[in-house]
N, C-alpha and C positions, 0 to 999 in steps of 0.2 A: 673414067676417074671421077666424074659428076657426080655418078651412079654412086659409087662408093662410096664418094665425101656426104650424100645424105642419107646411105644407110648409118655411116659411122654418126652423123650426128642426131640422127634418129635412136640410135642405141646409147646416145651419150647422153638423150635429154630424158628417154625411159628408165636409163642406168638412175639420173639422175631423182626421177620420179618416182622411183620404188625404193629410191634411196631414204626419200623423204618419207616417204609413208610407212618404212620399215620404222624411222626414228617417230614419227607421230604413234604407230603399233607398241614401240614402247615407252612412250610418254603415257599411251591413253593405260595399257599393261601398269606401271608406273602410279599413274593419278588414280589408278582404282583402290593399287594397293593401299596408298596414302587415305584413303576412302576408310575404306576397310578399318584401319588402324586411328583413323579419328572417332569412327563409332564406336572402335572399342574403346578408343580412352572415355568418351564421355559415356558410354554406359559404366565404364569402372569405374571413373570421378561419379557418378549419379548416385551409382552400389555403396562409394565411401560415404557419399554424403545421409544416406539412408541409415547406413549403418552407426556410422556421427549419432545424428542426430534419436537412432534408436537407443543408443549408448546414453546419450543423456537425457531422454525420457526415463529409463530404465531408473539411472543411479535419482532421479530429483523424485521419483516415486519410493525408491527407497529413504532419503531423508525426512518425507513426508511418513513413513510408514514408522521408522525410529523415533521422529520425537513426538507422534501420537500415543504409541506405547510409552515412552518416559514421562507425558505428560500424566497418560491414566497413573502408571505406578506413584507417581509420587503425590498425586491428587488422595489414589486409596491410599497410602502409608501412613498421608497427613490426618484424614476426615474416618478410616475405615467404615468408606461409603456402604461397600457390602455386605455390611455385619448390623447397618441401623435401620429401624423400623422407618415408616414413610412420614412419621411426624417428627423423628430425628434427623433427617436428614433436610425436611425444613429448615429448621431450627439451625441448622449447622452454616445454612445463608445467615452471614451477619450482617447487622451494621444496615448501608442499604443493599449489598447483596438480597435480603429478604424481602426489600422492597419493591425492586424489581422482578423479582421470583413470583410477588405476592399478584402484581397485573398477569403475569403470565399463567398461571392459575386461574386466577377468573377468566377469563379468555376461552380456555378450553374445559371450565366445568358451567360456561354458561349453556342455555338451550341450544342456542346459534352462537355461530361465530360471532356475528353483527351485534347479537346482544351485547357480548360480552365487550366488543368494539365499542360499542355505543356506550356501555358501562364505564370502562378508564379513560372514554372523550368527556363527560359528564361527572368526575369524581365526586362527591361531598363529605366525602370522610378522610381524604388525606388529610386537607387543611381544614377544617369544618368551623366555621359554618359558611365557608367558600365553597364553589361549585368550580373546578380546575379540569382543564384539557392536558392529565397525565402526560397522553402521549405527544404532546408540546413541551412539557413542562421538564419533562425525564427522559426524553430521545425513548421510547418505547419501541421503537421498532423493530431490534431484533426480538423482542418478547411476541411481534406480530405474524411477526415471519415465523418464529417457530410453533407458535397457534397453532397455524394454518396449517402448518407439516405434520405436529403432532394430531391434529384430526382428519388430516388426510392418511395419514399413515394406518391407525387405528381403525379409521371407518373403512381404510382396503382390507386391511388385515380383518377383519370381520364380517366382510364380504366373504372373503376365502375360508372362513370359519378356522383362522388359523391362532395359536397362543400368541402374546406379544409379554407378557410376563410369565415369570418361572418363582413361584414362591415355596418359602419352608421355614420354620420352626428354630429361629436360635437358641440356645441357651446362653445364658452369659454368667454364670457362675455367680460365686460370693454373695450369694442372697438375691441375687438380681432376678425379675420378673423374665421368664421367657418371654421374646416379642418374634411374630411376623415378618419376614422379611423378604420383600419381593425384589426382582433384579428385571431386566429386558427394558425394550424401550417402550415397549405398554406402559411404564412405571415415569411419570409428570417427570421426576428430576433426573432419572438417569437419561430420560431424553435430551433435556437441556441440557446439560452438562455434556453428553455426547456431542450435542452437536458443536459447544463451544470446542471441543478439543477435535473434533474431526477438522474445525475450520481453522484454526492455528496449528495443525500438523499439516494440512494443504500451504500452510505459511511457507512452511521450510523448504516446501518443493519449489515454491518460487524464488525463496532468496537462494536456490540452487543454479537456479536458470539466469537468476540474476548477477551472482557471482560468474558464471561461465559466460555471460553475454557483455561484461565490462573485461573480462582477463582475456578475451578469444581463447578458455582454453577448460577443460574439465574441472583441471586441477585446480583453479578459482573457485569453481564452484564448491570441492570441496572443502577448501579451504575456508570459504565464507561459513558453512555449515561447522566445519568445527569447531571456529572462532563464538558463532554463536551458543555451539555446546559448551564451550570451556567460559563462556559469560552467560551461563543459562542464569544463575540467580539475579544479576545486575538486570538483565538483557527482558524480562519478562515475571509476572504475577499470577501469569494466569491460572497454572497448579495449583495456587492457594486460594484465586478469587473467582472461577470461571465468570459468573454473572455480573461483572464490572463491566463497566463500558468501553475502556479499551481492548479488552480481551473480544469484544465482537468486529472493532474498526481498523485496530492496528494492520490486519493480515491484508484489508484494505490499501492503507497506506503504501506498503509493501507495493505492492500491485500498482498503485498511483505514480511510484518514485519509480516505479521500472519503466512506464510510458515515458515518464518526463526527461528520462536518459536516452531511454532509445529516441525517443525526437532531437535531444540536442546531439547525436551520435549518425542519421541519415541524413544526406546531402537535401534532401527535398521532399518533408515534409509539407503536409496541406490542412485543412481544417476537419476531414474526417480524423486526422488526430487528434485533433482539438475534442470530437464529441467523445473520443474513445476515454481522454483525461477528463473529462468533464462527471461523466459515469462511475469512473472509480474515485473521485473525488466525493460524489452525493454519495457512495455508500458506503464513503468514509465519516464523513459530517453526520450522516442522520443517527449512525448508534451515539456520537458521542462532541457534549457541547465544548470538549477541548482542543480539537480537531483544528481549530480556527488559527489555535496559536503553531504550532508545527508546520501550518500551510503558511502562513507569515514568514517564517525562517527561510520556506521554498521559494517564498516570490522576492525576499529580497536574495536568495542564494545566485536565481535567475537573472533577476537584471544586475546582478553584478558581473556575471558569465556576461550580459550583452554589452557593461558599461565599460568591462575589459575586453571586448571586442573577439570573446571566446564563439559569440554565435553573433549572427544577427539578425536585423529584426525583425524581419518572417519566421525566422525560430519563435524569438520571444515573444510574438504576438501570438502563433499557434497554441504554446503552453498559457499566459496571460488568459486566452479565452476560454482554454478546457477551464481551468480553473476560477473565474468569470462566469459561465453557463454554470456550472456547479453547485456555486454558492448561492447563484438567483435559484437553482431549480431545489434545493435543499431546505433555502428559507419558504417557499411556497409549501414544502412537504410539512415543513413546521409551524403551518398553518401562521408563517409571519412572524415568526420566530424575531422579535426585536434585538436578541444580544447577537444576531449573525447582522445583522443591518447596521448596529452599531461598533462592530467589532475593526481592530485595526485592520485585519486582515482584509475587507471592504473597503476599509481607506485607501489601503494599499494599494491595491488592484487596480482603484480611480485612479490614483499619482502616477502608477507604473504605465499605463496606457497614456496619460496624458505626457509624462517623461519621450515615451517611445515617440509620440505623433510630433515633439518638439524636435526631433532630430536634426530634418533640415535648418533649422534655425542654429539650434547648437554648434553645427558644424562650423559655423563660420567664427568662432573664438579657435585661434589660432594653436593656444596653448591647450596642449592633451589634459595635462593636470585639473586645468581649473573647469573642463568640460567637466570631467570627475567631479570634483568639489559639487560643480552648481549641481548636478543630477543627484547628489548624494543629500546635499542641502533641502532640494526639492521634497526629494523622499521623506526625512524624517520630520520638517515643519508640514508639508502637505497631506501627510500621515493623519498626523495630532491633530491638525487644526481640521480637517472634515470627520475622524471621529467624535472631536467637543461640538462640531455645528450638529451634528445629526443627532447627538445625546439630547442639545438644548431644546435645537426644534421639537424635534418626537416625546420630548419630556421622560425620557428612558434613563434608568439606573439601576434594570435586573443586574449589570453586571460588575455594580459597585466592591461587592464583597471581595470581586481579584484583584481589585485595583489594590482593593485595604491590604489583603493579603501580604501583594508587594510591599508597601509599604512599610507592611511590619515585618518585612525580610530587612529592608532595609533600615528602618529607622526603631525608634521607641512607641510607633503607634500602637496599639491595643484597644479591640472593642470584642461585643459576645461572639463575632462571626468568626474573628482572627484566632480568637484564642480556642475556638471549638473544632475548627479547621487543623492548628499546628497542633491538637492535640496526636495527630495522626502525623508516621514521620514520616510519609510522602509529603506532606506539604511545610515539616519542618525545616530545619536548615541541616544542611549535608552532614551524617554523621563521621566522626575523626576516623575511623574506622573502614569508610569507603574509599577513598585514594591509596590505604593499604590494600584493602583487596583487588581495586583496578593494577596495582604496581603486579600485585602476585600474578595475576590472571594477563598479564601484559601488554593491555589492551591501552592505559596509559601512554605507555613508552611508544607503544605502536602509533598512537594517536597521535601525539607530541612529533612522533617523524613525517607523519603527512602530511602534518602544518606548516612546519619549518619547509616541507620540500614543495609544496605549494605556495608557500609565500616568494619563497626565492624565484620559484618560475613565472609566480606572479610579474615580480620586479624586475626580471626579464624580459618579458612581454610589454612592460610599462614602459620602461626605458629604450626598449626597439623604437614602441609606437610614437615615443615624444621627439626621439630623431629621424 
C-alpha cells in the first residue's frame, strides 16, 4: 500500500507538472502571438504615420506650387513683364523698387563680385557728396544674395555651354518701334523677380504646415491657405512690388512665428531652440528695417502668455533669447546699425529679461492682479525710458522720421518727411473702404470672434488664478 501511495503521488505531482507546463506551453503560444500582433500594430501605426505625414508634404507643396503661379500670373497681367525690352522692364521698378534693383545690378555687372561689394559699401553717388555704406543704410542683402546666385548660376550655365536666355523680336503695333525681348533667368530681372516669387510661394507651404501643426489636423492647414487666398489683396504686395523689402523677409517671419509656437506647444524645450529662433529672426531683420516693430508685438504677445501663466519661464527665456541673439547678431551684420540698438524692440528685450529674473521677488505680493499691474507698468515705463537713454547717450536720431510719422497719425504735426511718406497710402491713414472689404472677405468678423473668445478665456484663467 506504500508502494501505491507513492506511485500515486508521484503521478499526482507529474500529473501536476505537465499540467503546468502545458499552461506555461500556452501562455508562452499566447505571449508570441500578442508579440506578433504588437509588431504589427506598430509597423501599421509607423506606415500611417508615414503616410500622414507623406500626405502633408504632398498638399503644402502643392499650396506653394498654386500661389507661385498666381503670383507670376498677376505680376505679368499687371507689368506685361514678357512683352518689355530689358530697359522697360527697369524702368517698371518704381519709386525705390529701382533703387534697390539699381545695387543689384552693379553687383553682377561688376568685374568681381567683391568689386561690386565693395562698390555699394563705398557709395558717392546716392547722397553725393557723402560717401554711404548702402548696404547698412538700405538692408541690401537680399540684393547680395541674389548676386552671388545670379553669377553662380550664369558662370555654371556657361561652364556647360548651355542658353540661360531665349530672345525675339516684338512687334507692338500702332506705330510703335519693334524692341528685343529676352526672357530665362540669364535675363538680371527675371532673375530677381523669380527668385522673389519662388521665396514667397515656399511661404505658403509653410503657413500650410503651420496651419496643420496648430489644428492637429490637414484641414487647418487648408483652411489657413484659403483664408489667405480669399485676403490675397489685404494679406500681401508682393505681385505688384517684388523688390520691396518685406516681400524678401515676410516669408521669414512666417518661419520665425512657427518656432516660437512650436516652443510654447513642447513640454521641454532647451536653448538649441533658442539658436533655431534666433536664425530665422537675423534673416528676418537683415532684408528689412521694419522688422523691429512686429517683433515688439511678439515680445510683448510672449510675456503676456508668461504673465498669464500660459507658459513659464524656461519657455519665455528660451524664446526672449532666440530673439536676443538675433538682434545682437543682425546689428553686427549692419555693421552697427544704430536704429536696431535704439529701437523699442531692444528696450524691450532688456525689461522683459529683467521682468523674468524679478520673479522670485514678485512672487511674494499676494494679490495676482497687482503682480500684473507692476510687470505691465515695468514694461511700458522701462520700455521708454532705456530707448530715450540709449538715443541721448549715443546721440542717435536715424529714427526720428517714425516717430514724426506717428505723430502726424495722430495729431496736427507736419513736416517734409511726414508729408512725403503719407503721400503713399501705406503709410496714410486707413482707407473708409478697407473695413468694407475685411467685412466682405470675413476676416473681420472672424477676427472680432477670436478676441472676444480669447479675452473670455483670458478672464477665466485670471479669475482661477486670483482664488
Amino acid at each position: 500500500m506504500a508502494i501505491k501511495k507513492r506511485h500515486q503521488n508521484q503521478n499526482t505531482e507529474n500529473g501536476k507538472t505537465n499540467g503546468v507546463n502545458r499552461t506555461e506551453d500556452r501562455r508562452g503560444r499566447h505571449s508570441r502571438k500578442v508579440d506578433k500582433y504588437d509588431k504589427k500594430g506598430t509597423s501599421s501605426s509607423t506606415s500611417l504615420n508615414y503616410k500622414y505625414f507623406a500626405l502633408v508634404g504632398v498638399l503644402a507643396f502643392i499650396a506653394s506650387f498654386l500661389h507661385g503661379q498666381h503670383l507670376s500670373h498677376m505680376f505679368e497681367s499687371d507689368k506685361h513683364f514678357s512683352h518689355l525690352s530689358t530697359l522697360e522692364r527697369e524702368l517698371a521698378f518704381r519709386t525705390e523698387m529701382g533703387l534697390y534693383f539699381s545695387y543689384y545690378k552693379i553687383m553682377i555687372e561688376s568685374p568681381t563680385f567683391f568689386d561690386g561689394l565693395s562698390s555699394i559699401m563705398n557709395d558717392n553717388m546716392t547722397e553725393y557728396p557723402s560717401t554711404i555704406n548702402t548696404l547698412k543704410r538700405f538692408n541690401l542683402y537680399p540684393e547680395v544674395v541674389l548676386a552671388i546666385g545670379y553669377r553662380a548660376y550664369t558662370g555654371f550655365m556657361k561652364y556647360l555651354n548651355k542658353p540661360t536666355t531665349l530672345c525675339w523680336t516684338v512687334t507692338r503695333g500702332q506705330g510703335m518701334q519693334p524692341v528685343q525681348s529676352c526672357e530665362g533667368l540669364g535675363e538680371p530681372s527675371y532673375f530677381y523677380v523669380d527668385a522673389v516669387i519662388l521665396l514667397n510661394a515656399l511661404m505658403m507651404g509653410i503657413f500650410f504646415l503651420f496651419g496643420t501643426f496648430l489644428s492637429g489636423s490637414v484641414l487647418g492647414g487648408i483652411i489657413t491657405v484659403a483664408a489667405w487666398f480669399y485676403n490675397h489683396g489685404e494679406a500681401t504686395r508682393v505681385q505688384w512690388t517684388p523688390p520691396l523689402r518685406e516681400s524678401f523677409a515676410y516669408p521669414f517671419l512666417v518661419i520665425q512665428m512657427f518656432l516660437v509656437t512650436y516652443v510654447i506647444r513642447i513640454s521641454h524645450p532647451t536653448y538649441k531652440h533658442s539658436l533655431l529662433i534666433a536664425l530665422a529672426t537675423i534673416c528676418y531683420m537683415l532684408p528689412w528695417q521694419f522688422a523691429q516693430f512686429s517683433l515688439l508685438t511678439q515680445t510683448i504677445a510672449v510675456l503676456g502668455c508668461y504673465v498669464l501663466k500660459y507658459i513659464d519661464s524656461h519657455k519665455a527665456r528660451v524664446i526672449f533669447a532666440g530673439q536676443t541673439i538675433g538682434l545682437f547678431v543682425s546689428y553686427i551684420f549692419l555693421f552697427g546699425n544704430e536704429m536696431l540698438l535704439t529701437s523699442f524692440f531692444a528696450s524691450s528685450l532688456i525689461i522683459v529679461h529683467i521682468i523674468i529674473a524679478l520673479e522670485p521677488v514678485l512672487e511674494h505680493i499676494r494679490v495676482r492682479p497687482a503682480i500684473i499691474a507692476v510687470q505691465g507698468l515695468v514694461l511700458m515705463l522701462g520700455t521708454l525710458g532705456i530707448k530715450l537713454i540709449l538715443s541721448k547717450i549715443l546721440h542717435i536720431q536715424d529714427d526720428a522720421h517714425i516717430s514724426d510719422i506717428l505723430r502726424s497719425k495722430f495729431g496736427t504735426f507736419k513736416n517734409f518727411h511726414t508729408m512725403l511718406y503719407t503721400c503713399a497710402k501705406e503709410f496714410d491713414l486707413m482707407e473708409a473702404e478697407t473695413p468694407v472689404r475685411l467685412l466682405k472677405t470675413l476676416l473681420l468678423p472672424t477676427v472680432l470672434f477670436v478676441m472676444i473668445t480669447v479675452v473670455c478665456n483670458v478672464s477665466k484663467t485670471t479669475c482661477l488664478i486670483i482664488h
